[in-house]
MMTF fields as JSON, N, C-alpha, C and O atoms, coordinates in Angstrom:
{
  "mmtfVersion": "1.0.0",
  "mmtfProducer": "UNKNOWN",
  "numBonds": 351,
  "numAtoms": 352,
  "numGroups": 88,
  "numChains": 1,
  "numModels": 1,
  "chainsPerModel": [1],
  "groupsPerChain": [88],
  "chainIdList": ["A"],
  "bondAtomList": [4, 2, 8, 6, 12, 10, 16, 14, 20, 18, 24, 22, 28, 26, 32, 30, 36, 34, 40, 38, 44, 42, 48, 46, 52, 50, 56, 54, 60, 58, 64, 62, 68, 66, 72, 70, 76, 74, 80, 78, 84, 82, 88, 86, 92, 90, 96, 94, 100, 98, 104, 102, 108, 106, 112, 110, 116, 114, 120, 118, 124, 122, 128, 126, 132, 130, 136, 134, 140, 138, 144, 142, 148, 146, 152, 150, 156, 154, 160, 158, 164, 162, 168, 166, 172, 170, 176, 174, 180, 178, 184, 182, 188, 186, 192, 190, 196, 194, 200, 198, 204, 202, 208, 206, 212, 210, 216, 214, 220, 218, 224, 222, 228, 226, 232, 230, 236, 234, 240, 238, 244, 242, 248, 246, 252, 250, 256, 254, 260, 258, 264, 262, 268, 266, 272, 270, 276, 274, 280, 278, 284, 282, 288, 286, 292, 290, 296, 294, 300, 298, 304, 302, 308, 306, 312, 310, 316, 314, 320, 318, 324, 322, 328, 326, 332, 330, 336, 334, 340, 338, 344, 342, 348, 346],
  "bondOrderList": [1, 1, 1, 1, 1, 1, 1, 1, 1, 1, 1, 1, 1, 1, 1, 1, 1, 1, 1, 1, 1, 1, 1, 1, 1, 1, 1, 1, 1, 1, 1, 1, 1, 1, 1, 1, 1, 1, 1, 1, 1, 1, 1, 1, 1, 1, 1, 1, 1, 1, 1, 1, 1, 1, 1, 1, 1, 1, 1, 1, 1, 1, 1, 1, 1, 1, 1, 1, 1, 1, 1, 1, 1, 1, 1, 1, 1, 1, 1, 1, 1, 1, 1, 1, 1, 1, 1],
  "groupList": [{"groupName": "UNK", "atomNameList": ["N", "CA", "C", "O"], "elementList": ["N", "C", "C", "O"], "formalChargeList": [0, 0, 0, 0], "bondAtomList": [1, 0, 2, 1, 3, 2], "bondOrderList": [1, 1, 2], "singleLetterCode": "X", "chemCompType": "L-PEPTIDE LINKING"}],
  "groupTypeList": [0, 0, 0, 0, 0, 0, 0, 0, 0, 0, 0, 0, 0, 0, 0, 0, 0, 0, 0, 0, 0, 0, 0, 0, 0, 0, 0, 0, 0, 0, 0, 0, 0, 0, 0, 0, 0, 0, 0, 0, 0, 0, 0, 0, 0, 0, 0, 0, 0, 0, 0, 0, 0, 0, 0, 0, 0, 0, 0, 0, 0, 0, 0, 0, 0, 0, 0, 0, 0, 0, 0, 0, 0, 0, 0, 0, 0, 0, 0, 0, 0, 0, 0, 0, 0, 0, 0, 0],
  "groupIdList": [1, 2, 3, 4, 5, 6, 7, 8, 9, 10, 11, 12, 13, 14, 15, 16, 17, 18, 19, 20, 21, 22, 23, 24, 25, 26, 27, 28, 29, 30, 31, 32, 33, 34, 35, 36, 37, 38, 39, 40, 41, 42, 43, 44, 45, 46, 47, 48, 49, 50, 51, 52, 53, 54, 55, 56, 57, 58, 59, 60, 61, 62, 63, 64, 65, 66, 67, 68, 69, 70, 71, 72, 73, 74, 75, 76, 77, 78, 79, 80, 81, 82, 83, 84, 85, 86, 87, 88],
  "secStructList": [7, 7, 7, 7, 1, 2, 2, 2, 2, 6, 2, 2, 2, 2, 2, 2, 2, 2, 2, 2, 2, 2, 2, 2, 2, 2, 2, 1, 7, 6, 6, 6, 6, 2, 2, 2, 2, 2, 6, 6, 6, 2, 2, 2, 2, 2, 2, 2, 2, 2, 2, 2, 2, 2, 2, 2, 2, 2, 2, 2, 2, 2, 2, 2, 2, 2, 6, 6, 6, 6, 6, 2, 2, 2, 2, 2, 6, 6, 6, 1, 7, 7, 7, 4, 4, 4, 7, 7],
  "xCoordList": [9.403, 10.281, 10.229, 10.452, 10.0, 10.135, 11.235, 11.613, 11.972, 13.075, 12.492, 11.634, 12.958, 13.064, 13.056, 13.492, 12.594, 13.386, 14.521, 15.128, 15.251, 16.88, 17.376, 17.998, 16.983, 18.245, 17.416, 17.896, 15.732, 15.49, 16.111, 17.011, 16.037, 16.534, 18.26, 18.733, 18.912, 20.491, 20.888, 22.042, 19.941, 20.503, 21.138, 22.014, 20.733, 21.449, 22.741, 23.583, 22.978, 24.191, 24.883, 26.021, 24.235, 25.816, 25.925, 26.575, 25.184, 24.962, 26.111, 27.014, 25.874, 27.121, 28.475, 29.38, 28.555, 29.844, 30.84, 31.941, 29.721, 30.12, 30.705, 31.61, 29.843, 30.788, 31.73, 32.435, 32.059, 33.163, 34.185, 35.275, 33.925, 35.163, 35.62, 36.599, 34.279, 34.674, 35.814, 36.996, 35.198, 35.977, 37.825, 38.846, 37.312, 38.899, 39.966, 40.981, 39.617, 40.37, 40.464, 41.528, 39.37, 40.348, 41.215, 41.937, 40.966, 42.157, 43.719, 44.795, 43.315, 44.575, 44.957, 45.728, 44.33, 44.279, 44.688, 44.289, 45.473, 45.678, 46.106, 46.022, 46.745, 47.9, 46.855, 46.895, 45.779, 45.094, 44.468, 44.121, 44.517, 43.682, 41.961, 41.312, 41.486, 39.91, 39.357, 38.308, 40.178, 39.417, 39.126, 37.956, 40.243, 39.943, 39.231, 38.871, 39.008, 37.963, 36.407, 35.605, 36.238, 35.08, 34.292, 33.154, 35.371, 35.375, 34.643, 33.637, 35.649, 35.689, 33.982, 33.39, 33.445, 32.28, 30.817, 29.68, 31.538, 30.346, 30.193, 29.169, 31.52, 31.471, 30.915, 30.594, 31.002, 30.25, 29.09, 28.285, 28.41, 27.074, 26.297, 25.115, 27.043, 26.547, 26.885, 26.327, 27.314, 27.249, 26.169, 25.72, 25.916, 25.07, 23.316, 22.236, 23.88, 22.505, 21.628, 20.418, 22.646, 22.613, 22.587, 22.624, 22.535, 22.189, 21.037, 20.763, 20.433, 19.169, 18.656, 18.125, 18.649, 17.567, 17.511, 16.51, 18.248, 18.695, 17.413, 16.545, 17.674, 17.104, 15.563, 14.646, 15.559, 13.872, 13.111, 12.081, 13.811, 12.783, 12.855, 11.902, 13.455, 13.579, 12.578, 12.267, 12.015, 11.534, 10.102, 9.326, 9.954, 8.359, 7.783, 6.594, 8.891, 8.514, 8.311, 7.763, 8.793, 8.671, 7.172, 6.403, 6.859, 5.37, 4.228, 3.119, 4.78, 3.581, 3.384, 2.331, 4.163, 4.121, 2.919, 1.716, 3.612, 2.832, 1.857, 1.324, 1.542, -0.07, -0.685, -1.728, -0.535, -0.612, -2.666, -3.406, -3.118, -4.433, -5.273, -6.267, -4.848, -5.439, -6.037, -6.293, -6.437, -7.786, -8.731, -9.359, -8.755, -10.087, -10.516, -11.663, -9.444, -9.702, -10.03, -10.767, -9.748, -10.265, -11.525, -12.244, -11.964, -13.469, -14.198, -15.276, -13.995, -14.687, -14.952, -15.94, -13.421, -13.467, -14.588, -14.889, -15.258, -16.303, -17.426, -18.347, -17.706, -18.654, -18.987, -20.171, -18.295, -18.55, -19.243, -19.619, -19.948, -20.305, -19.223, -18.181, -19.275, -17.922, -18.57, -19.761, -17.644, -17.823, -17.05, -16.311, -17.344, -16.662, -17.461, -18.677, -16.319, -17.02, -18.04, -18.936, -17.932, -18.818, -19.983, -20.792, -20.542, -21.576, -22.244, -21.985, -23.828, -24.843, -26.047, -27.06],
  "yCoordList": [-36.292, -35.355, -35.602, -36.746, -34.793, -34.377, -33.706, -32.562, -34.923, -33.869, -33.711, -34.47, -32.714, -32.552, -33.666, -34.551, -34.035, -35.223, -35.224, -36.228, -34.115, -33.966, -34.981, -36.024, -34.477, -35.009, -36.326, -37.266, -36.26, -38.248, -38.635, -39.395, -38.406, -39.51, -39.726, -40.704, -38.884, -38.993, -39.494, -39.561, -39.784, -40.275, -41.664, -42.168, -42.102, -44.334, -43.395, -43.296, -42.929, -42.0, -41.972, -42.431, -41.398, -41.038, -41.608, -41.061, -42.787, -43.232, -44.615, -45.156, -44.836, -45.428, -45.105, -45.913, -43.847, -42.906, -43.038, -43.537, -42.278, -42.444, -44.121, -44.278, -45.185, -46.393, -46.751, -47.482, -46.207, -46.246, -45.64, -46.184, -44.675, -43.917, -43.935, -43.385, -44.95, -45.367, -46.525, -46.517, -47.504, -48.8, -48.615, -49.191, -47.33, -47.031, -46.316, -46.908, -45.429, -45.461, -46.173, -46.269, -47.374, -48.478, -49.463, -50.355, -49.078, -49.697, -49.034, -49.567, -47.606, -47.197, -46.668, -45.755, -47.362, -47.586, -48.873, -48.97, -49.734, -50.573, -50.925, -52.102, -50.014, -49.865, -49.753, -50.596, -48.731, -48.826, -49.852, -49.836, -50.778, -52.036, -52.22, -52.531, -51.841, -52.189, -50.84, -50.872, -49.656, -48.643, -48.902, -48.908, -49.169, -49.36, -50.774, -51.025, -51.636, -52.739, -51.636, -51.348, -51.281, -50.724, -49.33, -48.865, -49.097, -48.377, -48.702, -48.408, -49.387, -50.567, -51.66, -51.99, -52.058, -52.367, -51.17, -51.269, -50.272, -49.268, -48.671, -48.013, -48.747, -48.386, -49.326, -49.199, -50.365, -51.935, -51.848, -51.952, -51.602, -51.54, -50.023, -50.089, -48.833, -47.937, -48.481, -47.669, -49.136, -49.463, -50.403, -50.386, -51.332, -52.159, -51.194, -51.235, -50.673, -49.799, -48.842, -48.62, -48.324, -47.686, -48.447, -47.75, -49.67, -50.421, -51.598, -52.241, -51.595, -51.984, -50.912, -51.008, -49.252, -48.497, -48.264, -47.651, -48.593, -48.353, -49.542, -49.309, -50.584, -52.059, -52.408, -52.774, -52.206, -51.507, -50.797, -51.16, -49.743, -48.298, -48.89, -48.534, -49.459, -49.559, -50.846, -51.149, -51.687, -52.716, -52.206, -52.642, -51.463, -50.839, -49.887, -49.571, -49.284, -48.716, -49.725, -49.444, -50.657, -51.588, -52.263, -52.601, -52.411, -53.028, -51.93, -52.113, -50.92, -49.876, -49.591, -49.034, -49.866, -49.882, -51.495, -51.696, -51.959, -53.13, -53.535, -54.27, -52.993, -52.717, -51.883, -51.665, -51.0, -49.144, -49.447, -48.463, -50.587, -50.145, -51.301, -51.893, -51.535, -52.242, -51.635, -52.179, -50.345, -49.378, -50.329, -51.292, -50.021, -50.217, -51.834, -52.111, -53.046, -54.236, -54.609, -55.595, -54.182, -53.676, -53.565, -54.26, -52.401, -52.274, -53.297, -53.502, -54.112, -55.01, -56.481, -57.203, -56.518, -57.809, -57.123, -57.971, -55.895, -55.508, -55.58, -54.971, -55.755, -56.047, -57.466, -57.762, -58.185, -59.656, -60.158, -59.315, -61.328, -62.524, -63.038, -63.203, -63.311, -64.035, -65.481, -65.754, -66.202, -67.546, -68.353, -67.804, -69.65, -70.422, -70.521, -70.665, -70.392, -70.621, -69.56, -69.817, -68.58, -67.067, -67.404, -66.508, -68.298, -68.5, -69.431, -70.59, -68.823, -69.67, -68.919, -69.428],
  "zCoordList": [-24.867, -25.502, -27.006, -27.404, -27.73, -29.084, -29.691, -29.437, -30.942, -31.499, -32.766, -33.217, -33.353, -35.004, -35.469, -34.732, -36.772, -37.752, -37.885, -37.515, -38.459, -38.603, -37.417, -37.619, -36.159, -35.324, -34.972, -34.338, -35.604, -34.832, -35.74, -35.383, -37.16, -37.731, -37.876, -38.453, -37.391, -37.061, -35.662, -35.241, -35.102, -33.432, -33.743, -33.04, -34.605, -34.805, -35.333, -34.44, -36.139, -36.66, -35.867, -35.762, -35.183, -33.941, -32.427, -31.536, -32.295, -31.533, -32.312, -31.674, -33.312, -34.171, -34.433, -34.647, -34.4, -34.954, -33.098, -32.863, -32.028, -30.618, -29.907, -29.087, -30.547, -30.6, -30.872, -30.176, -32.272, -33.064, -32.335, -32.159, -31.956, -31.796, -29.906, -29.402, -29.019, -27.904, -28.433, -28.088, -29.334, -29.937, -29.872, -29.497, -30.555, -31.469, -29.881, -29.515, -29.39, -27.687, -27.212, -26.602, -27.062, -25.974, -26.744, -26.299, -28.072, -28.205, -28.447, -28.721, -28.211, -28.114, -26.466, -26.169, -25.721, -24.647, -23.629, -22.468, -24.241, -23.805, -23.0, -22.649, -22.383, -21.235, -20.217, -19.322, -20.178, -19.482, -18.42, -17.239, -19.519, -18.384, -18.593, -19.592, -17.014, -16.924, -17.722, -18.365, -17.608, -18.285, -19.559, -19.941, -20.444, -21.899, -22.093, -23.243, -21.2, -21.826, -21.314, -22.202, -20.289, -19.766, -21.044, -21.105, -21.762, -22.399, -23.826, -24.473, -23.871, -25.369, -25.126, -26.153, -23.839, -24.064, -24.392, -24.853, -23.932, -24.104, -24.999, -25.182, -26.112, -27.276, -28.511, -29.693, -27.481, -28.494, -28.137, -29.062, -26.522, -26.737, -27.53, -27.868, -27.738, -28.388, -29.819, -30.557, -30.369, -31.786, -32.548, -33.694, -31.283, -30.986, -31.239, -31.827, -30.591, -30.022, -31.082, -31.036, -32.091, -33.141, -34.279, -35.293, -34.486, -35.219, -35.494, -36.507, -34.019, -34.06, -34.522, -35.629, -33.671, -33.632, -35.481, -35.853, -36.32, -37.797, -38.506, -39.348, -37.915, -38.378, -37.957, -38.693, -36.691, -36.373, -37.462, -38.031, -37.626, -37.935, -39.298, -39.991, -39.724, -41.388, -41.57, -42.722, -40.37, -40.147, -40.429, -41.279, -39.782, -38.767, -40.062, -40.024, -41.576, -42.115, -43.513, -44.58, -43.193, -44.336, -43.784, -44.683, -42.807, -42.281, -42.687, -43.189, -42.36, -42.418, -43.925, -44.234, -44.789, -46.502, -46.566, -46.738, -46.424, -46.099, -46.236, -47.067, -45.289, -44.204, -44.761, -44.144, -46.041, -45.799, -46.239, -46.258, -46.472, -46.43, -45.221, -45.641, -43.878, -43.241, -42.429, -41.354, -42.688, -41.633, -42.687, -42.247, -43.859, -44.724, -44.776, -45.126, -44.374, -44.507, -42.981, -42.963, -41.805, -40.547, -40.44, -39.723, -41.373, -41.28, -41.994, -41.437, -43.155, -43.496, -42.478, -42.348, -41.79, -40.617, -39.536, -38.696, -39.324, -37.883, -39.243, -38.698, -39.97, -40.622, -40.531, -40.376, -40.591, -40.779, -40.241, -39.426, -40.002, -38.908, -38.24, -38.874, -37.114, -36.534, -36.707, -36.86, -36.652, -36.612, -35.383, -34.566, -35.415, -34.368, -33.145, -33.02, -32.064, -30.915, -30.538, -29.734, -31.011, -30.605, -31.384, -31.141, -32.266, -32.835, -32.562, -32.886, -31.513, -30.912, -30.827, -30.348]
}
Protein backbone atom coordinates (compact mmCIF):
# COMPACT_ATOMS: atom_id res chain seq x y z
CA UNK A 1 0.00 0.00 0.00
CA UNK A 2 1.06 3.41 -1.04
CA UNK A 3 0.20 6.75 0.65
CA UNK A 4 0.91 10.24 -0.50
CA UNK A 5 3.86 11.97 1.26
CA UNK A 6 1.46 14.35 3.01
CA UNK A 7 -0.08 11.63 4.99
CA UNK A 8 3.46 9.22 5.06
CA UNK A 9 5.10 11.77 6.43
CA UNK A 10 2.25 12.75 9.13
CA UNK A 11 1.46 9.16 10.27
CA UNK A 12 4.39 9.48 13.52
CA UNK A 13 2.12 12.81 13.92
CA UNK A 14 -0.70 11.28 14.74
CA UNK A 15 0.18 8.18 15.72
CA UNK A 16 1.74 10.61 18.56
CA UNK A 17 -1.15 13.05 18.91
CA UNK A 18 -3.63 9.46 19.17
CA UNK A 19 -1.26 8.48 22.25
CA UNK A 20 -1.53 11.55 23.74
CA UNK A 21 -4.84 11.85 23.84
CA UNK A 22 -5.36 7.80 24.73
CA UNK A 23 -2.75 9.02 27.78
CA UNK A 24 -4.88 11.95 28.71
CA UNK A 25 -8.53 9.62 29.10
CA UNK A 26 -7.21 7.18 31.19
CA UNK A 27 -6.33 9.43 33.17
CA UNK A 28 -9.44 10.97 33.37
CA UNK A 29 -10.61 7.69 33.68
CA UNK A 30 -9.69 6.53 36.75
CA UNK A 31 -12.60 5.27 38.18
CA UNK A 32 -12.59 3.04 35.52
CA UNK A 33 -10.09 0.59 36.64
CA UNK A 34 -8.58 -2.10 34.01
CA UNK A 35 -10.14 0.01 31.22
CA UNK A 36 -8.26 3.17 31.79
CA UNK A 37 -4.86 1.37 32.50
CA UNK A 38 -5.62 -0.87 29.18
CA UNK A 39 -6.20 2.27 27.66
CA UNK A 40 -3.48 4.34 29.09
CA UNK A 41 -0.95 1.42 27.79
CA UNK A 42 -2.02 1.71 24.31
CA UNK A 43 -1.79 5.18 24.33
CA UNK A 44 1.91 4.74 25.62
CA UNK A 45 2.57 2.17 23.11
CA UNK A 46 1.12 4.54 20.23
CA UNK A 47 3.37 7.33 21.48
CA UNK A 48 6.07 5.02 21.66
CA UNK A 49 5.40 3.97 18.26
CA UNK A 50 5.31 7.40 16.72
CA UNK A 51 8.41 8.26 18.01
CA UNK A 52 10.62 5.68 16.84
CA UNK A 53 8.88 5.79 13.40
CA UNK A 54 10.09 9.91 13.82
CA UNK A 55 13.81 8.73 14.98
CA UNK A 56 14.28 5.97 12.35
CA UNK A 57 13.37 7.94 9.31
CA UNK A 58 15.40 10.88 10.45
CA UNK A 59 18.15 8.10 11.07
CA UNK A 60 17.95 6.31 7.56
CA UNK A 61 17.94 9.97 6.02
CA UNK A 62 20.88 11.12 7.83
CA UNK A 63 22.75 7.68 6.45
CA UNK A 64 21.60 8.12 3.03
CA UNK A 65 23.20 11.92 3.11
CA UNK A 66 25.98 10.11 4.29
CA UNK A 67 26.41 7.53 1.99
CA UNK A 68 24.97 9.83 -0.88
CA UNK A 69 28.06 8.72 -3.16
CA UNK A 70 28.59 4.90 -2.30
CA UNK A 71 27.15 3.51 -5.80
CA UNK A 72 30.43 5.17 -7.24
CA UNK A 73 32.91 3.89 -4.31
CA UNK A 74 31.00 0.36 -4.78
CA UNK A 75 32.13 0.29 -8.17
CA UNK A 76 35.73 0.98 -7.49
CA UNK A 77 35.67 -1.98 -4.51
CA UNK A 78 34.37 -4.71 -7.93
CA UNK A 79 37.30 -3.29 -9.57
CA UNK A 80 39.83 -4.22 -7.16
CA UNK A 81 41.92 -7.37 -6.46
CA UNK A 82 40.56 -9.07 -3.48
CA UNK A 83 42.98 -10.03 -1.13
CA UNK A 84 43.31 -12.48 1.80
CA UNK A 85 42.04 -15.71 1.94
CA UNK A 86 40.42 -15.55 -1.70
CA UNK A 87 43.97 -15.00 -3.03
CA UNK A 88 45.69 -18.22 -4.58
Amino acid sequence: MHFSRPLYEGLPWVYIALGAGAVAVSYELTDAGVLAVVIGMLGFAALVAGMMILLRRRDFRDLGRHYAGRDDAAENMRERPRRGRDQD
